[in-house]
VEXFI-705184 format. One record per residue (C-alpha): x, y, z; residue number from 1; residue in three letters. Coordinates in steps of 0.2 Angstrom, whole numbers. Layout:
// VEXFI-705184
+-------+-------+-------+-----+-----+
:    px :    py :    pz :   n : res :
+-------+-------+-------+-----+-----+
:     X :     Y :     Z : NUM : ALA :
...
+-------+-------+-------+-----+-----+
//
This chain:
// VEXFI-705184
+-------+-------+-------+-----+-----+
:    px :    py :    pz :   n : res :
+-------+-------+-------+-----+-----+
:  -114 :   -98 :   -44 :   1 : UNK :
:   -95 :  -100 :   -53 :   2 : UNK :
:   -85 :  -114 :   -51 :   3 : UNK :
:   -69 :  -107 :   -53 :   4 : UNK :
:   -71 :   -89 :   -52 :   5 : UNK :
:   -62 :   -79 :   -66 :   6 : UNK :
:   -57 :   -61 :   -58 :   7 : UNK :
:   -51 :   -44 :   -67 :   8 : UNK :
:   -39 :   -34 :   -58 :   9 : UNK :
:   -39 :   -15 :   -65 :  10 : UNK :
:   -27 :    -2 :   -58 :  11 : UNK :
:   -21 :    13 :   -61 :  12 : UNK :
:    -3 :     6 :   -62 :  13 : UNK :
:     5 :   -11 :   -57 :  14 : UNK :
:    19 :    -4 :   -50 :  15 : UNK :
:    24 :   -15 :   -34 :  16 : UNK :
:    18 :    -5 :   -21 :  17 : UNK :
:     4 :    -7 :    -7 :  18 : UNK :
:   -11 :   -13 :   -14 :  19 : UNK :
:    -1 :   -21 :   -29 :  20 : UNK :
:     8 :   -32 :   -17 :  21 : UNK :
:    -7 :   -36 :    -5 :  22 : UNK :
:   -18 :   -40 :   -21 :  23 : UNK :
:    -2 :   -51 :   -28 :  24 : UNK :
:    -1 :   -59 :    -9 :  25 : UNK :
:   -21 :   -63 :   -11 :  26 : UNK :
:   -17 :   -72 :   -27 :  27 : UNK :
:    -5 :   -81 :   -21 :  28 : UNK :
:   -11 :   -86 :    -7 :  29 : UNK :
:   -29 :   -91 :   -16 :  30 : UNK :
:   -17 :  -103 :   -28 :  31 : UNK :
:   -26 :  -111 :   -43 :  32 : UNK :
:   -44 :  -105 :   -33 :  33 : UNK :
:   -48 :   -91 :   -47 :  34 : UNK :
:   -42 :   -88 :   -63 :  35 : UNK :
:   -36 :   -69 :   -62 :  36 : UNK :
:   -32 :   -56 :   -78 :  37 : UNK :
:   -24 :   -41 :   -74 :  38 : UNK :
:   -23 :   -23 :   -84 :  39 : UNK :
:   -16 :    -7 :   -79 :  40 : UNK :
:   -20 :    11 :   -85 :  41 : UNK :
:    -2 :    15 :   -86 :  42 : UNK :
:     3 :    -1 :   -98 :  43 : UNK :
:    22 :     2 :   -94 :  44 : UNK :
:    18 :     0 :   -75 :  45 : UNK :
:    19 :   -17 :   -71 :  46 : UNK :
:    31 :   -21 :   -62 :  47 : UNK :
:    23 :   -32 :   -46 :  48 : UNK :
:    17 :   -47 :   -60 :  49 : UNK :
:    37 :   -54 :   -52 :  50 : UNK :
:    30 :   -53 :   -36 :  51 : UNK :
:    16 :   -68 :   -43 :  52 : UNK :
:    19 :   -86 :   -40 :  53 : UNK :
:    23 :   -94 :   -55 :  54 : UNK :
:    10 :  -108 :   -52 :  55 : UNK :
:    -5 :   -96 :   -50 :  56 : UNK :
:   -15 :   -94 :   -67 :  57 : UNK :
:   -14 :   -76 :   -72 :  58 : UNK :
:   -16 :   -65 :   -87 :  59 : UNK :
:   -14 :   -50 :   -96 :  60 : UNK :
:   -25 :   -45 :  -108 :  61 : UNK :
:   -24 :   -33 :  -121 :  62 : UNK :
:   -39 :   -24 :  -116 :  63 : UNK :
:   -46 :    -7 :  -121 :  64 : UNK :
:   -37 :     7 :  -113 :  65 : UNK :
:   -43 :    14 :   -95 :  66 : UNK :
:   -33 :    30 :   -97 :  67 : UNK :
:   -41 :    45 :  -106 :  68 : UNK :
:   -54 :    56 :  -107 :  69 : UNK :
:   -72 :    49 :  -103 :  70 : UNK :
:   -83 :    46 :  -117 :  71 : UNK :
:   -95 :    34 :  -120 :  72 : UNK :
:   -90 :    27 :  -136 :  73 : UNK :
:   -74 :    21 :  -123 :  74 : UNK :
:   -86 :    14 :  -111 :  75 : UNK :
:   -96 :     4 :  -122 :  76 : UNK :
:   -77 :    -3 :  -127 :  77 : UNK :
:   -74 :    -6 :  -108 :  78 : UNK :
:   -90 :   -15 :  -103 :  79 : UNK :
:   -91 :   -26 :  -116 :  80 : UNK :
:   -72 :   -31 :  -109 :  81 : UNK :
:   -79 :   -33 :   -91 :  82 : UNK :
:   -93 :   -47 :   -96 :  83 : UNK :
:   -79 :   -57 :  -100 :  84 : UNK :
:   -76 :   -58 :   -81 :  85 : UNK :
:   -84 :   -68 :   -65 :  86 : UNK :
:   -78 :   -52 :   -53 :  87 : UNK :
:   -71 :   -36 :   -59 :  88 : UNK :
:   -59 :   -28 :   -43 :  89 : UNK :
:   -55 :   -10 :   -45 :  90 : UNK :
:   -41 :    -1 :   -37 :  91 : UNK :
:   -38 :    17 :   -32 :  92 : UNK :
:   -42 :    32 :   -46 :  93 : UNK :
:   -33 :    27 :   -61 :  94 : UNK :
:   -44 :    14 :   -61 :  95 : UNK :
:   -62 :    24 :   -62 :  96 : UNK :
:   -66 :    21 :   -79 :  97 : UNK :
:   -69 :     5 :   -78 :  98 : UNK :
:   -82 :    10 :   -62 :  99 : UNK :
:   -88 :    21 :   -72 : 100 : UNK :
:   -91 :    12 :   -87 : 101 : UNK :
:  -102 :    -2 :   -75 : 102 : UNK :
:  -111 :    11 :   -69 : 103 : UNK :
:  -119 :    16 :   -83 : 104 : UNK :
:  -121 :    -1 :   -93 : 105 : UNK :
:  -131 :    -3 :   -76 : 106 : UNK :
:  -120 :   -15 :   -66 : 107 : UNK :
:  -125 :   -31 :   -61 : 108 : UNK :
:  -142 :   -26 :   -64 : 109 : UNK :
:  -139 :   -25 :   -82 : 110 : UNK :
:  -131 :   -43 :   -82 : 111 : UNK :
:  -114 :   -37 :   -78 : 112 : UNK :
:  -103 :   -47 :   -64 : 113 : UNK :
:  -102 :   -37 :   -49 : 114 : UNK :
:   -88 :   -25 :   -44 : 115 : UNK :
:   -79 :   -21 :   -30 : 116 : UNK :
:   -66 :    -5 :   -27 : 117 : UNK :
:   -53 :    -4 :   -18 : 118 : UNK :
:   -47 :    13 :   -12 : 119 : UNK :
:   -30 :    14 :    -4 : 120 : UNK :
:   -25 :    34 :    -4 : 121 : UNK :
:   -19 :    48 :   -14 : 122 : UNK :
:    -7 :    54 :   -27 : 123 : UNK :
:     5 :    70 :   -24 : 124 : UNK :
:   -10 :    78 :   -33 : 125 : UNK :
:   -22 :    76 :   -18 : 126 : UNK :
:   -11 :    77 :    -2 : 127 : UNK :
:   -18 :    94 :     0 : 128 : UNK :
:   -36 :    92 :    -2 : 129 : UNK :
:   -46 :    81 :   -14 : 130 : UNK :
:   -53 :    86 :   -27 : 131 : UNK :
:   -69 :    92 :   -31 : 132 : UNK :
:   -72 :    83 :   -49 : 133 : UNK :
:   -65 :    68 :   -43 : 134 : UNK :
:   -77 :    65 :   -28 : 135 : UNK :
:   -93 :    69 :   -40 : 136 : UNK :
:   -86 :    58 :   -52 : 137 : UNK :
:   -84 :    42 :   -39 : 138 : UNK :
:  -101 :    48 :   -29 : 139 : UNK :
:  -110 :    41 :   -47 : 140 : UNK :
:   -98 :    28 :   -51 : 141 : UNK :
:   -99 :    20 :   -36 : 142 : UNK :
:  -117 :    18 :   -36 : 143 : UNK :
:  -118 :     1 :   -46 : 144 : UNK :
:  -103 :    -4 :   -35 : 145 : UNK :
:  -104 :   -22 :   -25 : 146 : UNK :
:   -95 :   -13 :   -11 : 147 : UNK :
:   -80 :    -3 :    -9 : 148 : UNK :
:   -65 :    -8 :     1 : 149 : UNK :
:   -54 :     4 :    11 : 150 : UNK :
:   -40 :    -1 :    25 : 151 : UNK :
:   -40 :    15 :    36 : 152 : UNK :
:   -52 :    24 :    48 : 153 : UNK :
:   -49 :    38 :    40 : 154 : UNK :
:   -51 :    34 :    22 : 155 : UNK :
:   -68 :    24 :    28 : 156 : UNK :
:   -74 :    42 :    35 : 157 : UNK :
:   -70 :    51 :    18 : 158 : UNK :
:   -79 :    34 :     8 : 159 : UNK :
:   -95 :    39 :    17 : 160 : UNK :
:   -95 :    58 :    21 : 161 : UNK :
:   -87 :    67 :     5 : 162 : UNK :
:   -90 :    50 :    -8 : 163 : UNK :
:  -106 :    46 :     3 : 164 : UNK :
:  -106 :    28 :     3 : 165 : UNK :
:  -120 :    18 :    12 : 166 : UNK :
:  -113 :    12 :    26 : 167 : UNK :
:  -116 :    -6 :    22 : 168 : UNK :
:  -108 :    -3 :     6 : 169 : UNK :
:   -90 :     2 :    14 : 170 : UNK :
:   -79 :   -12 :    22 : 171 : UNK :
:   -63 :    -9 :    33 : 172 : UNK :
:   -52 :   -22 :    32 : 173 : UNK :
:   -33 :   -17 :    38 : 174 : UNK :
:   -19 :   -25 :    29 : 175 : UNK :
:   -10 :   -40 :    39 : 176 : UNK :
:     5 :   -48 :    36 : 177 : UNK :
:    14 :   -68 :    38 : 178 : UNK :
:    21 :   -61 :    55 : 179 : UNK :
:    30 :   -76 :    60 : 180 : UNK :
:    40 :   -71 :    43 : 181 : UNK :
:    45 :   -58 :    53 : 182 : UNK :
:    51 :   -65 :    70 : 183 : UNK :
:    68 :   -72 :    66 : 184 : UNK :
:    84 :   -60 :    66 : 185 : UNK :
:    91 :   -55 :    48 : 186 : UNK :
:   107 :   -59 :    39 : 187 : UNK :
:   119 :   -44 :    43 : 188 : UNK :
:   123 :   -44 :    22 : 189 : UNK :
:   102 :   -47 :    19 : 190 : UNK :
:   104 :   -29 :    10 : 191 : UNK :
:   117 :   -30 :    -1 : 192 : UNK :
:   120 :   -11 :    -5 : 193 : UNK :
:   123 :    -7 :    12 : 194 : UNK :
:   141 :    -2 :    17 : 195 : UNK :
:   138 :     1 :    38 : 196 : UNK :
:   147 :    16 :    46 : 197 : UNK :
:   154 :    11 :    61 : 198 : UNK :
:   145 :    17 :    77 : 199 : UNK :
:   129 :    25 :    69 : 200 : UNK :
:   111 :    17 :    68 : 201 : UNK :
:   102 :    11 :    55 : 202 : UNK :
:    88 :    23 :    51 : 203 : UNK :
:    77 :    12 :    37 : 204 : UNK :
:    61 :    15 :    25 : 205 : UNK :
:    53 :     5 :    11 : 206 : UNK :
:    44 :    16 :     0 : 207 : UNK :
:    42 :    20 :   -21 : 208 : UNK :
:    52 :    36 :   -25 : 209 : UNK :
:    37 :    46 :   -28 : 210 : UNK :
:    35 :    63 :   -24 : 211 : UNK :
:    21 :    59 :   -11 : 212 : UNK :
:    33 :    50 :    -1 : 213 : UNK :
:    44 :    63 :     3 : 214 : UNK :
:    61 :    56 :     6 : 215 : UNK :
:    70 :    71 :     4 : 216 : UNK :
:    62 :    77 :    20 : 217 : UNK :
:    68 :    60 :    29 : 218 : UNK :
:    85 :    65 :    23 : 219 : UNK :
:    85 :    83 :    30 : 220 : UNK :
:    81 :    75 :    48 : 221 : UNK :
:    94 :    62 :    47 : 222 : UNK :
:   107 :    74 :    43 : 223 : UNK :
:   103 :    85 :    57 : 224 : UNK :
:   110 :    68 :    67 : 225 : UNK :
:   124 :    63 :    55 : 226 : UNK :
:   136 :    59 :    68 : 227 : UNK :
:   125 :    46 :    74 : 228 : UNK :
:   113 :    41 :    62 : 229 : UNK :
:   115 :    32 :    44 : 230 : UNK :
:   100 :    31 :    30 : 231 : UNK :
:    94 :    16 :    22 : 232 : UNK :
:    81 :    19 :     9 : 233 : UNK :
:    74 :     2 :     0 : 234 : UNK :
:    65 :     7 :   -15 : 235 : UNK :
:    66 :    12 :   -35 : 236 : UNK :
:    56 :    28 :   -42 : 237 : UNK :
:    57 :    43 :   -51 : 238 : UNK :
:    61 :    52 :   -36 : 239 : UNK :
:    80 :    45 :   -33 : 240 : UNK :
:    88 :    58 :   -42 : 241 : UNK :
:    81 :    71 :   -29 : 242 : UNK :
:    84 :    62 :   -16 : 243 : UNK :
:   101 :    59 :   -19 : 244 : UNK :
:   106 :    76 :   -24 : 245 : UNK :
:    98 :    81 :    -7 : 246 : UNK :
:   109 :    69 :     3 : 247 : UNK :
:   123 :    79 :    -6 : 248 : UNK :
:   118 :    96 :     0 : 249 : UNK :
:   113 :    88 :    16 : 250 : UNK :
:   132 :    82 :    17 : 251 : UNK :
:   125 :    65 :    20 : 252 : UNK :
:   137 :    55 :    11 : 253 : UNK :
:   135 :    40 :    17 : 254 : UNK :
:   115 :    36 :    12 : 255 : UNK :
:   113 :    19 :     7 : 256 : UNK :
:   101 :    20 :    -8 : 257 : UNK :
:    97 :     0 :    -8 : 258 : UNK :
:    85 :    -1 :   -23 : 259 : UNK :
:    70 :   -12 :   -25 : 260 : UNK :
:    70 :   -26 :   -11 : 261 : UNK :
:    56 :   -40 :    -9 : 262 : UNK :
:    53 :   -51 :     3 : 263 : UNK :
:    54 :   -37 :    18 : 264 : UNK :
:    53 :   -51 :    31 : 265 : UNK :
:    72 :   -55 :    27 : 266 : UNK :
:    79 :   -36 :    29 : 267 : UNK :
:    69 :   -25 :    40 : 268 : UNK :
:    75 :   -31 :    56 : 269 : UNK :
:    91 :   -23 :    52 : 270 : UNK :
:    85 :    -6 :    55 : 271 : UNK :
:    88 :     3 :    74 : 272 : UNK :
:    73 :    14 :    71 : 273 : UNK :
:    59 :    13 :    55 : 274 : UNK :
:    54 :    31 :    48 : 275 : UNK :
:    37 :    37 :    35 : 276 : UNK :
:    41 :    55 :    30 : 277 : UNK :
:    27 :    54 :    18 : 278 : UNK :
:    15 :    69 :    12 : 279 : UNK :
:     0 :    56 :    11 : 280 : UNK :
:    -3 :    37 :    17 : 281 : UNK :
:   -18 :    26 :    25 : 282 : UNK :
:   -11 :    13 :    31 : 283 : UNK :
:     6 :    10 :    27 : 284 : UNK :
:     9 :   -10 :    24 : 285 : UNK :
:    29 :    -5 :    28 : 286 : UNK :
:    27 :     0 :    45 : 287 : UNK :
:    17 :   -16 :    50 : 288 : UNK :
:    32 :   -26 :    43 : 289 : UNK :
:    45 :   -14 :    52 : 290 : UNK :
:    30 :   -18 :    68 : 291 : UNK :
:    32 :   -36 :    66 : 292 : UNK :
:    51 :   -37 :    66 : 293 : UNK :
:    52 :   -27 :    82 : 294 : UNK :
:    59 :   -10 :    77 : 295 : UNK :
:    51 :     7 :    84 : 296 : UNK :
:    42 :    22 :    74 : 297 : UNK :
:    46 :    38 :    70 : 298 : UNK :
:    34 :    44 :    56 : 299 : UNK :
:    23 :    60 :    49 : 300 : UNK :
:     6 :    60 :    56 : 301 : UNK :
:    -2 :    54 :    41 : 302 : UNK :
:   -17 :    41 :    39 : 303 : UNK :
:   -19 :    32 :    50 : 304 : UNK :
:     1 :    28 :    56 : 305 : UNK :
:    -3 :    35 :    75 : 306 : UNK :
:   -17 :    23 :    80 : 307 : UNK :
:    -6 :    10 :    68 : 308 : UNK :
:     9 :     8 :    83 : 309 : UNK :
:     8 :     4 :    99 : 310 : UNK :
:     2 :    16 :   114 : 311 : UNK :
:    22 :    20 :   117 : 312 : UNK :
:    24 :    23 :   102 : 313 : UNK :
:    14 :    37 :    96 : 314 : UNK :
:    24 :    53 :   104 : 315 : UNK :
:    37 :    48 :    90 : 316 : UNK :
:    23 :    52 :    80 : 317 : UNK :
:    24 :    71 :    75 : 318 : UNK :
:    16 :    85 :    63 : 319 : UNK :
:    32 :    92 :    54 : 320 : UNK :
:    48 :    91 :    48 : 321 : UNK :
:    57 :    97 :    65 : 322 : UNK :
:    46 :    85 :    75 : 323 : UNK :
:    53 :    72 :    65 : 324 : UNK :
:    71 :    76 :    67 : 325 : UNK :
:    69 :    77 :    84 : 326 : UNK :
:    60 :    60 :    87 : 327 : UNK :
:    73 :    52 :    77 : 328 : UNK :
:    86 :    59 :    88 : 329 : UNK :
:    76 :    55 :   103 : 330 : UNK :
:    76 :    35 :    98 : 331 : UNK :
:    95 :    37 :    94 : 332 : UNK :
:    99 :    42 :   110 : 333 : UNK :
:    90 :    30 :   122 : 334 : UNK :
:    94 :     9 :   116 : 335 : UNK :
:    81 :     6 :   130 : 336 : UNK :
:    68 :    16 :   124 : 337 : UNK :
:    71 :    10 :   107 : 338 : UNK :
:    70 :    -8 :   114 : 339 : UNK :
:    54 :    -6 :   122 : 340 : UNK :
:    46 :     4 :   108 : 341 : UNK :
:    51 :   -11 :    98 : 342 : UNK :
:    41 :   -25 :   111 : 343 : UNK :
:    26 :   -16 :   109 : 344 : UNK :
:    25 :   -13 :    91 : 345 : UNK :
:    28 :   -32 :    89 : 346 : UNK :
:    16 :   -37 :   100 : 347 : UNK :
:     2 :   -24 :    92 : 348 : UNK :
:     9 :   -31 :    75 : 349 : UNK :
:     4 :   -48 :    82 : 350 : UNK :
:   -12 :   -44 :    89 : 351 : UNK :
:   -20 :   -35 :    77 : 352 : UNK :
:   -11 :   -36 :    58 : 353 : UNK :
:   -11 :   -54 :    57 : 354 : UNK :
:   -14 :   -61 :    38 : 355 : UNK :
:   -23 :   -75 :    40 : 356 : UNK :
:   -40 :   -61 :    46 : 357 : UNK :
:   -37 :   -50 :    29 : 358 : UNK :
:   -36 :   -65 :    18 : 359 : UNK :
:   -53 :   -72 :    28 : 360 : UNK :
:   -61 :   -54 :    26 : 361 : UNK :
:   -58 :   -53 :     5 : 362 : UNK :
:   -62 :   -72 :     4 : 363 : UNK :
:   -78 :   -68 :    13 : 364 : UNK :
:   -81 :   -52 :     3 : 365 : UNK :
:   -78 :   -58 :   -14 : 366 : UNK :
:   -86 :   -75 :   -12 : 367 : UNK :
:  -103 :   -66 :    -5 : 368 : UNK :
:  -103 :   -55 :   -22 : 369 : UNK :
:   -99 :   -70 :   -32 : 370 : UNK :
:  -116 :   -80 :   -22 : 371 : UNK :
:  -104 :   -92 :   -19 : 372 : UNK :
:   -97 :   -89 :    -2 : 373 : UNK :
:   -84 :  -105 :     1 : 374 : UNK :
:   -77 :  -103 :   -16 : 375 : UNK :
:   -58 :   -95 :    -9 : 376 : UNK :
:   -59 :  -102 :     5 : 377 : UNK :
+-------+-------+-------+-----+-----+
//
């Protein structure tokens, strides 16, 4: 039994994004509870240790490396690092080494602390099929693993059919949100960047330009509405180039390209109608925000985004790029429809995406690995 736990977070990247900024909302939440280090395979990707309350104790080491090619000369590097920890928490596949590395030290069998991986979703690189490696690779890892965390029906299918996972290994918990963040109406200046054209709607996402995320396609269906529609994208990437030079062949001149926002909860009630145009996604943490502040839906059928929004919601939810454009202009032409979309997507959002039963769920979890259950609590 720990007193007050020490925890190592090991991701792939710490680029504020979904499970950066539900781990960074965790720790925050959890105050001076745990001491917490964080390291990231990609040492220049760190961009959500802003997102961390000043007041909560945090670190980040100078650890080995958890990008390169397995070996176990590295490995032997990277388990001596873990057995400095109470609780070692992996995140997605950048951050397999260090499941690997436990597992053949022999995991807390051997003396090392338990681990517990999360798994959010996929690169660009597996949006058409996983890959074959990469499952064999997490089928042995995985084996000394605590348990293994996923958000989506979909993802918990794929942890225990293709990684085949016990089923008492694998834990669904969805991602929740402070709703009542969400409930009072934003400032019409809350995103800076944005210039209104008068008489159109707002068309919003929040998203990192990545590839996977596929904004250029969002584009292309707003511009088949132009007259009536404007674009808002809240975000930074690599991507933004693209996108912009697709508004531009696109004649959509007037895309408002907002950059990196946080604190959702004070813009995202701005938007007429939200939109997901991504390749890949689980269970996107945006759309509950959009849920919560009342806005209706019209995404790719990726993850699980069509059991995510309400029952009226989900014809909005379509298979391909025309689909999309025409549930966008659908929405646009119908304020009632819209409003009534809206309704039931915040009452879903209230039901069932609450924060307070994710933050109970990982205390639970981690607590239980650590033998001490109460100890976040």
């Amino acid at each position: 039994m720990v007193d007050r736990p020490s925890i190592l977070h090991v991701h792939g990247s710490f680029s504020l994004g979904g499970k950066e900024a539900r781990a960074v909302r965790l720790m925050n939440i959890w105050g001076d509870k745990a001491r917490h280090s964080i390291v990231s395979a990609d040492p220049d990707a760190m961009g959500a240790r802003a997102a961390i309350d000043p007041t909560v104790d945090v670190d980040f080491p100078d650890g080995p490396s958890f990008a390169g090619k397995p070996g176990l000369a590295r490995y032997r590097v990277i388990t001596a690092f873990l057995r400095r920890f109470d609780l070692i928490l992996t995140y997605n596949w950048g951050s397999m080494d260090a499941v690997m590395a436990h597992r053949l030290a022999g995991g807390a069998a051997a003396g090392l602390p338990p681990l517990i991986h999360h798994e959010d979703g996929f690169n660009a690189d597996e949006t058409a099929g996983l890959k074959t490696k990469r499952n064999l690779f997490r089928r042995v890892g995985l084996k000394s693993a605590h348990a293994m965390v996923v958000p989506s029906v979909r993802l918990e299918g794929i942890a225990r059919n293709v990684w085949k996972q016990p089923a008492g290994k694998v834990h669904l918990i969805r991602n929740g949100i402070d709703i009542a963040r969400y409930a009072d109406p934003p400032a019409p200046d809350a995103i800076p960047a944005l210039r209104r054209t008068p008489g159109k709607l707002l068309v919003g996402t929040l998203a990192g330009l990545r590839a996977v995320k596929n904004i250029p396609r969002l584009v292309r269906a707003v511009a088949r509405h132009r007259d009536r529609l404007q674009l808002v994208v809240v975000g930074e990437g690599p991507e933004r180039d693209a996108i912009m030079a697709e508004a531009a062949a696109c004649g959509l001149d007037d895309i408002c390209m907002a950059g990196f926002m946080d604190q959702p909860w004070r813009f995202v009630g701005l938007f007429d109608i939200f939109a997901l145009s991504s390749d890949s996604e689980q269970f996107p943490i945006s759309l509950v925000e959009a849920m919560a502040a009342g806005v209706p839906a019209a995404s790719m059928d990726v993850g699980d985004v069509a059991n995510m929004v309400s029952t009226e919601n989900r014809p909005f939810i379509v298979s391909d790029e025309p689909g999309l454009a025409g549930a966008l202009g659908r929405l646009a032409e119908d304020a009632g429809l819209r409003r009534r979309l809206g309704e039931a997507n915040r009452q879903r959002a209230v039901r069932d995406y609450a924060e307070h039963s994710m933050v109970d769920s990982y205390a639970c979890l981690y607590g239980e690995a650590m033998a001490s259950p109460m100890i976040l609590r």
